[in-house]
DOLOVO-319582 format. One record per residue (C-alpha): x, y, z; residue in one letter; residue number from 0. Coordinates in steps of 0.25 Angstrom, whole numbers, plus 5000, padded with zeros to 4 digits. Layout:
N
     u     v     w  res    n
     X     Y     Z    a  NUM
...
This chain:
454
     u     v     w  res    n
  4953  5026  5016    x    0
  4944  5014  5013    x    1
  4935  5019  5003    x    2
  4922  5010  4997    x    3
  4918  5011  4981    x    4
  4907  5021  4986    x    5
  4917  5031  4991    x    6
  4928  5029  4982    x    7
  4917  5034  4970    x    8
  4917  5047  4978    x    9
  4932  5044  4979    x   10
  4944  5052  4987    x   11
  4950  5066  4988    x   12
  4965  5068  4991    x   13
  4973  5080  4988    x   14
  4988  5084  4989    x   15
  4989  5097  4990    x   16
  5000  5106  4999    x   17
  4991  5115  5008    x   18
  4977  5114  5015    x   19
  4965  5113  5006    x   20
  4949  5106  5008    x   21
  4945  5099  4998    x   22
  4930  5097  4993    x   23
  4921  5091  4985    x   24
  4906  5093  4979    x   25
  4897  5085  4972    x   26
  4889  5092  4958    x   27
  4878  5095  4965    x   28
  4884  5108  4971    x   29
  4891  5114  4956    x   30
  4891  5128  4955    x   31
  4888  5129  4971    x   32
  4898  5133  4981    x   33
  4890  5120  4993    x   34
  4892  5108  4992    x   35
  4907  5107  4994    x   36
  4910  5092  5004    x   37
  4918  5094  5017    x   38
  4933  5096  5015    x   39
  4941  5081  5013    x   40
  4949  5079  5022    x   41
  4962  5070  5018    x   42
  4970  5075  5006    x   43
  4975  5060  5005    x   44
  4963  5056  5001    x   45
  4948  5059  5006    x   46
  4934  5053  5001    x   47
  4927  5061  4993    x   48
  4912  5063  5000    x   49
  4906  5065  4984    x   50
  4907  5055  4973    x   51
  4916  5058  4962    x   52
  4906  5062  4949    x   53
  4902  5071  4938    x   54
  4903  5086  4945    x   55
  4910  5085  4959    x   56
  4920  5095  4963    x   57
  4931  5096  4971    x   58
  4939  5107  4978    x   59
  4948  5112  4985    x   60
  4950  5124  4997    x   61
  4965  5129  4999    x   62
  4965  5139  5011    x   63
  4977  5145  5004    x   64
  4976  5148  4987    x   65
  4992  5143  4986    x   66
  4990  5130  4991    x   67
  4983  5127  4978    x   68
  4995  5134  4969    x   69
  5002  5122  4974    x   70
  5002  5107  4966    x   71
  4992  5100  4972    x   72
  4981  5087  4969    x   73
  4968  5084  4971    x   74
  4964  5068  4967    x   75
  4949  5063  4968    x   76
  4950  5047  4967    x   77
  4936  5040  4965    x   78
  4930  5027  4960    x   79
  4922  5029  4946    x   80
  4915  5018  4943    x   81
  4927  5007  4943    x   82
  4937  5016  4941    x   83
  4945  5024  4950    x   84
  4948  5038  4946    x   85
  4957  5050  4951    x   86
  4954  5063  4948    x   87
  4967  5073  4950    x   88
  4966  5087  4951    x   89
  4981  5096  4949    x   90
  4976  5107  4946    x   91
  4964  5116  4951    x   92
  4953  5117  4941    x   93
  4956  5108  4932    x   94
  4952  5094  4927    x   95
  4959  5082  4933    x   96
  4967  5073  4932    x   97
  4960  5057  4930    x   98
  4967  5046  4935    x   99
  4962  5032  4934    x  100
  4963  5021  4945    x  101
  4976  5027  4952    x  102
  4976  5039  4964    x  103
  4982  5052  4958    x  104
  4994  5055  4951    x  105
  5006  5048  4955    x  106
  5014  5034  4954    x  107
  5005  5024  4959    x  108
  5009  5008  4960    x  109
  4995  4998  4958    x  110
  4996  4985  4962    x  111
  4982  4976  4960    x  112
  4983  4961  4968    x  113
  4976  4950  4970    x  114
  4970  4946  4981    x  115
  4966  4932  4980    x  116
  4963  4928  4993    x  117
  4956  4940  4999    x  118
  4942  4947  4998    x  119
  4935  4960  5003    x  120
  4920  4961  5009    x  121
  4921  4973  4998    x  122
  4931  4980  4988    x  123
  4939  4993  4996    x  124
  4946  5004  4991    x  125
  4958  5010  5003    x  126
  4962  5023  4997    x  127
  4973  5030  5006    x  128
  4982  5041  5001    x  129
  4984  5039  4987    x  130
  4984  5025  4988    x  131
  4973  5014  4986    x  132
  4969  5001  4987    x  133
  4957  4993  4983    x  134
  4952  4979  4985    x  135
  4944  4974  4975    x  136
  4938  4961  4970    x  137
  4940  4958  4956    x  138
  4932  4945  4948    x  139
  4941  4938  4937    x  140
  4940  4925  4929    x  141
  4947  4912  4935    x  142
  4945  4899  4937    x  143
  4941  4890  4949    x  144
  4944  4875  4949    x  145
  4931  4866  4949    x  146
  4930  4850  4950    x  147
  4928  4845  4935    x  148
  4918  4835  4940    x  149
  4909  4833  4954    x  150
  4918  4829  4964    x  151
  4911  4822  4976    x  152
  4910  4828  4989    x  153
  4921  4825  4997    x  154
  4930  4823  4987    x  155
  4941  4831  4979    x  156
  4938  4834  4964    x  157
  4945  4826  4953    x  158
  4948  4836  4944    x  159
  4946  4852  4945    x  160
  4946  4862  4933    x  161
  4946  4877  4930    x  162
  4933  4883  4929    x  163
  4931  4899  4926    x  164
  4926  4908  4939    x  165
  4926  4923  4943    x  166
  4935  4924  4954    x  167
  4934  4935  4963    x  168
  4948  4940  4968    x  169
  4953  4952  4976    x  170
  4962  4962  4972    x  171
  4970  4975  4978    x  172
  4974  4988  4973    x  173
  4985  4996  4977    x  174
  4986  5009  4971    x  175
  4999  5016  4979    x  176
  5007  5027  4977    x  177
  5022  5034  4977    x  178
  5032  5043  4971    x  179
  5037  5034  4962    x  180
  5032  5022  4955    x  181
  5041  5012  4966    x  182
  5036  5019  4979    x  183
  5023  5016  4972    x  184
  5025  5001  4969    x  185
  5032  4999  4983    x  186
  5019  5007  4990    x  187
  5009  4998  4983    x  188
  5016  4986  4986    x  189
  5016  4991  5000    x  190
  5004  4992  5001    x  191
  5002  4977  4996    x  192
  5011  4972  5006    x  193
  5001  4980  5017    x  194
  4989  4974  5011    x  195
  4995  4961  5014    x  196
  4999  4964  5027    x  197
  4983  4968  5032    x  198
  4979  4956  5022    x  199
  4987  4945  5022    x  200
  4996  4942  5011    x  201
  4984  4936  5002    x  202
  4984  4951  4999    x  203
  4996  4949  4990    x  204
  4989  4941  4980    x  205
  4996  4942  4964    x  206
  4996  4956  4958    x  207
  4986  4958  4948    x  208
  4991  4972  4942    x  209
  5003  4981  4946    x  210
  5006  4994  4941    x  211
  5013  5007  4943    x  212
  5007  5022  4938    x  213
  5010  5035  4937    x  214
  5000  5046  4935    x  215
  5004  5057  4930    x  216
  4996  5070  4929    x  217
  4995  5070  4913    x  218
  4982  5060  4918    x  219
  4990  5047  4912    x  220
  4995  5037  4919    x  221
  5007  5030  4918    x  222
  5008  5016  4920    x  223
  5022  5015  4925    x  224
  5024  4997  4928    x  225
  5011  4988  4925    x  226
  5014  4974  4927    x  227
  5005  4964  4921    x  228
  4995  4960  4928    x  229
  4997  4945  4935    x  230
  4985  4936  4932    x  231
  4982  4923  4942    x  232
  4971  4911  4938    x  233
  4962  4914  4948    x  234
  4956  4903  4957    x  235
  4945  4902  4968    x  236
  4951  4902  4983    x  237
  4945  4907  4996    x  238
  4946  4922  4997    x  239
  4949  4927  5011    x  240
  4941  4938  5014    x  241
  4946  4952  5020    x  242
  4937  4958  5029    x  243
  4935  4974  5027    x  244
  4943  4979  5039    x  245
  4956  4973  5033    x  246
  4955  4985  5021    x  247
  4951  4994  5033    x  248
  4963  4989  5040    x  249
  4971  4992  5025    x  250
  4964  5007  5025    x  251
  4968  5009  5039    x  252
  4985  5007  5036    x  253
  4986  5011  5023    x  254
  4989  5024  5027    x  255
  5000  5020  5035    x  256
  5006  5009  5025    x  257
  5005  5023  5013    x  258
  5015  5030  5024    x  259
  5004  5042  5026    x  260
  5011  5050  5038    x  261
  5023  5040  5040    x  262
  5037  5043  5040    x  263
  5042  5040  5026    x  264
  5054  5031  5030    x  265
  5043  5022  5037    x  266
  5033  5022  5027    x  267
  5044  5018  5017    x  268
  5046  5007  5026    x  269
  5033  5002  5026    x  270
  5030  5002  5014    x  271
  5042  4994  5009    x  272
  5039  4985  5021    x  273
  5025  4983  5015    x  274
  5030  4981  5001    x  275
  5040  4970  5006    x  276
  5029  4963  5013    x  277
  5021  4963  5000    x  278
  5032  4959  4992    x  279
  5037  4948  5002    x  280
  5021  4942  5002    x  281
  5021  4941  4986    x  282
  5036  4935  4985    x  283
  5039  4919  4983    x  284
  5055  4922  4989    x  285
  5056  4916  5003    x  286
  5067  4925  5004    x  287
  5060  4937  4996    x  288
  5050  4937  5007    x  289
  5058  4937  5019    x  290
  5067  4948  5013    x  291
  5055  4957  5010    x  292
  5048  4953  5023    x  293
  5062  4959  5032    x  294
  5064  4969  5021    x  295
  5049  4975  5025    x  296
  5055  4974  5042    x  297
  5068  4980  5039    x  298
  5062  4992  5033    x  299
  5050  4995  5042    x  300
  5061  4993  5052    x  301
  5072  5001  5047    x  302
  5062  5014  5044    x  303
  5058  5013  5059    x  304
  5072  5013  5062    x  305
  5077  5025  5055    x  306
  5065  5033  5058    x  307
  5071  5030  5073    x  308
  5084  5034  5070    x  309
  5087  5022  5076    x  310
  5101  5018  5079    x  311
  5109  5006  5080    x  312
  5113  5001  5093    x  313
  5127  5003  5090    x  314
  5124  5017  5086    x  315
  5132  5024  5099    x  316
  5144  5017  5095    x  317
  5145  5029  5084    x  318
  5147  5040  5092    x  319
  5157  5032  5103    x  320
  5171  5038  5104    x  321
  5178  5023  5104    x  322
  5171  5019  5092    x  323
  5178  5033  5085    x  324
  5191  5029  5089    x  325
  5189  5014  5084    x  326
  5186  5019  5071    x  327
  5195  5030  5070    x  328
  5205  5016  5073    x  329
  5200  5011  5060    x  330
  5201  5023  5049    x  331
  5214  5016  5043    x  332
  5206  5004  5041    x  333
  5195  5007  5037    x  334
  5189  5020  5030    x  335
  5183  5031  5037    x  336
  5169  5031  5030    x  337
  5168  5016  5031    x  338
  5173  5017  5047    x  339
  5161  5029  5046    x  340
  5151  5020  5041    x  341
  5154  5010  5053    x  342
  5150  5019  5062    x  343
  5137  5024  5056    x  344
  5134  5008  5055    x  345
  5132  5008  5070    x  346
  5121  5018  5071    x  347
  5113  5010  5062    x  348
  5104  5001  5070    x  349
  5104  4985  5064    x  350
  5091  4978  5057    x  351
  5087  4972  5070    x  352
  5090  4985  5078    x  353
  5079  4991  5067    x  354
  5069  4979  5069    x  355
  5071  4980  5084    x  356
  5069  4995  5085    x  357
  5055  4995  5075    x  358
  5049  4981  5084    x  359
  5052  4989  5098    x  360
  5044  5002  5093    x  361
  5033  4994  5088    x  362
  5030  4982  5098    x  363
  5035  4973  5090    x  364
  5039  4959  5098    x  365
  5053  4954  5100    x  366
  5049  4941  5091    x  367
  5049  4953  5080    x  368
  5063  4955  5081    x  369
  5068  4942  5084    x  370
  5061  4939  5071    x  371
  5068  4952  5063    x  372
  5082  4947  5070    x  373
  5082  4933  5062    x  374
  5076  4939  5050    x  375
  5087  4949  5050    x  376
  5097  4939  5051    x  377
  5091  4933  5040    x  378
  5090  4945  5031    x  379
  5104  4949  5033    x  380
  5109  4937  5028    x  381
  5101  4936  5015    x  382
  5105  4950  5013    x  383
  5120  4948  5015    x  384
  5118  4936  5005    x  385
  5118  4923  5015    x  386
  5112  4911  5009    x  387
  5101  4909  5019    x  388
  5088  4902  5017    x  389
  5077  4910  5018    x  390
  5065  4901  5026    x  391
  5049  4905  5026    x  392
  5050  4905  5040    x  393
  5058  4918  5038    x  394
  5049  4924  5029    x  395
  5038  4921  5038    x  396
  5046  4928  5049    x  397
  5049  4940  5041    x  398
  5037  4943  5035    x  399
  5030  4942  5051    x  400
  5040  4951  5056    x  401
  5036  4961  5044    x  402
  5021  4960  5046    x  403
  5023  4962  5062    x  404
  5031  4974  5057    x  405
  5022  4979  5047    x  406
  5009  4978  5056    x  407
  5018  4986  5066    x  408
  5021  4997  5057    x  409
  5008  5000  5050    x  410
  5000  4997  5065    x  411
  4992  4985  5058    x  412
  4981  4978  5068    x  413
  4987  4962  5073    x  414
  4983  4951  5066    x  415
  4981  4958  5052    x  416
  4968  4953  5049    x  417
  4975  4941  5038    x  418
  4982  4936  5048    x  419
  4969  4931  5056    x  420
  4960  4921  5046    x  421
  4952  4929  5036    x  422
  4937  4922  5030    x  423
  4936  4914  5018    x  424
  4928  4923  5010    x  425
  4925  4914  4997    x  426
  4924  4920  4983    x  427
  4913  4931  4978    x  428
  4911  4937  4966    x  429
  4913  4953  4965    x  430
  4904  4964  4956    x  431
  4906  4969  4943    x  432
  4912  4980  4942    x  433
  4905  4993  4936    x  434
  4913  5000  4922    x  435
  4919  5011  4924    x  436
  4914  5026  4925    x  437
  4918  5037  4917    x  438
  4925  5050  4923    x  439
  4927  5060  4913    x  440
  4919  5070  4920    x  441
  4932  5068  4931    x  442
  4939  5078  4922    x  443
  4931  5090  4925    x  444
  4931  5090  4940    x  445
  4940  5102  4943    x  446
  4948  5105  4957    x  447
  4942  5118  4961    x  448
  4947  5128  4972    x  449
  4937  5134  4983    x  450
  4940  5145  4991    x  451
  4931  5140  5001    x  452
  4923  5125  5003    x  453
């Protein structure tokens, strides 16, 4: 869900709770009435609320059955207060809540805040999808530009340059993800890195400005589990290449997908290693580091698509024939029986290329794809089984093709992806100030309230 400043003030509903239930909210105006309740919200994993979040609101909840209630469940109102981004968390029926600043909930969350020093907005946007968030900002910061020290004629190159202090404009993106554990966090956040590269080009992947891991706990502090030191860069003016607004539509449209809402889990897992491989590959100086990372993300995509198949080798009908029984029967003095075992379960399972081969058939992918995944499996093997081969850029290029084609097929992305046609040269502008931030004491004494009927 793409959500504007406007909206995000009146901010988003979600709720886990085991049963059927409306939720509903009003604004002050209707106190000590029984009107003025809002239409039920419809999606638990997050819903915009239709009334800002002030002073007064209530919210509430209809169970059909009383038990369902009796049951641990959570209510969270997310919203923007001034600068600052609040979650309100309610465990417990009438009582205060819990206040969380700038993460979703309660949970393990990995944030990760880059750079982006190549790419602009029309306007700053906020993508909020199941617990997970992401927000494109421009931030303003003291750098230097270089200027000629004297007049230089027209036509003619400048003698000398030196630094002079400028605000320089520069685009950021936060991730905000979530998981069980503080590394399914970290991997879903660098995931979804490697996604935003994907739709926008790898001038997405611009030097990380703040990466940390946190776990809220419902004592209302947070605990800040990793914090790495933020990575400071001299900034200088270079052309900015803008982003038109349906690229984050485009971002909206398959985050759900890249989170592995409704997907078998062995796939989503997949994915989202495959993505994180991308990212990691994108950011790495290792020729070979890159080429490892870019098959690594093929194999797995491929291998998930495989098993979920039940896909067997080709030599899988060998197991059951009668000959190859009496031929290792032949062998039992050699060799031992559960080594002899293990070579017959072998031929069930289908090879790399029968993998690749197998996923490119299912999804339209060209023969030129698995030419491609052959060599490159050739190759991989051998580094694996510690050959001394050279690695070339060529064969980075290759792999990381062959992973994009793959990507784009499992996720459904549009061909091109819109970096891959020419973006505009936007130049540089100069963003607002921001306002200070609001208070929100008055947060603490919104209760979660039970109706018998809305």
């Amino acid at each position: 869900m793409k959500i504007k400043d406007d909206e995000y003030r009146r901010g988003i509903i979600s709720w886990d709770i085991a049963g059927p239930v409306t939720v509903c909210v009003r604004d002050p105006s209707h106190e000590d009435t029984s009107d003025g309740w809002s239409a039920p919200l419809i999606d638990p994993n997050g819903s915009l609320s239709p009334i800002p979040l002030v002073p007064g609101v209530e919210i509430a909840v209809v169970a059909g059955d009383p038990s369902t209630l009796e049951q641990p469940f959570r209510v969270r109102w997310q919203a923007l207060l001034g600068e600052e981004v609040v979650t309100a968390v309610w465990d417990a029926l009438d009582s205060s809540p819990i206040l969380v600043m700038e993460m979703p909930g309660l949970g393990t969350f990995h944030r990760i805040k880059i750079a982006t020093p190549y790419l602009a907005w029309e306007e700053e946007a906020r993508i909020w999808q199941h617990g997970t968030s992401l927000t494109f900002e421009h931030v303003e910061e003291e750098g230097q530009v270089m200027m000629p020290v004297e007049p230089t004629p027209p036509g003619e190159l400048p003698k000398q340059l030196t630094a002079v202090p400028a605000m320089i404009r520069q685009g950021t993106i936060e991730i905000v993800a979530s998981g069980p554990t503080p590394p399914a966090a970290a991997t879903q956040a660098s995931a979804l890195l490697g996604f935003l590269a994907l739709i926008m080009g790898n001038e997405a992947i611009g030097p990380v400005l703040h990466r940390q891991a946190y776990e809220v706990t419902p004592d209302e502090t947070c605990f800040v589990l990793h914090a790495a030191e933020p990575i400071t860069q001299e900034q200088m003016i270079r052309p900015v290449l803008g982003v038109a607004v349906d690229v984050i539509d485009l971002i909206d449209k398959y985050l759900p997908f890249v989170l592995g809402v409704g997907r078998p889990p062995l796939r989503a897992d997949a994915l989202r290693v495959a993505l994180s491989a991308y990212e990691r590959a994108s950011r790495s100086y290792s020729v070979l580091e890159r080429f490892l990372a870019y098959f690594i993300g093929v194999e797995g995509i491929a291998t998930a698509y495989a098993d979920e198949s039940r896909l067997r080798g080709v030599f899988a009908a060998l197991q059951d024939d009668p000959r190859l029984s009496e031929f290792l029967a032949s062998l039992t003095g050699e060799y031992k029986v559960k080594d002899l075992e293990r070579l017959r379960k072998s031929l069930g399972r289908p090879s790399n290329p029968e993998r690749f081969g197998h996923y490119a058939k299912a999804h339209g992918i060209g023969k030129n794809a698995r030419r491609s995944f052959h060599c490159l499996n050739g190759l991989r093997n051998m580094i694996a089984h510690g050959s001394s081969i050279q690695v070339g850029l060529e064969d980075v290029t290759a792999a990381k093709e062959l992973l994009v084609e793959v990507l784009k097929s499992e996720i459904g992305l549009p061909s091109p992806l819109p970096w891959e046609s020419l973006l505009q040269i936007e130049g540089l502008s100069i963003s607002g100030t921001p306002t200070a931030p609001t208070a929100c004491d008055w947060l603490s004494e919104i209760h979660l309230r039970v109706q018998e009927t809305i």
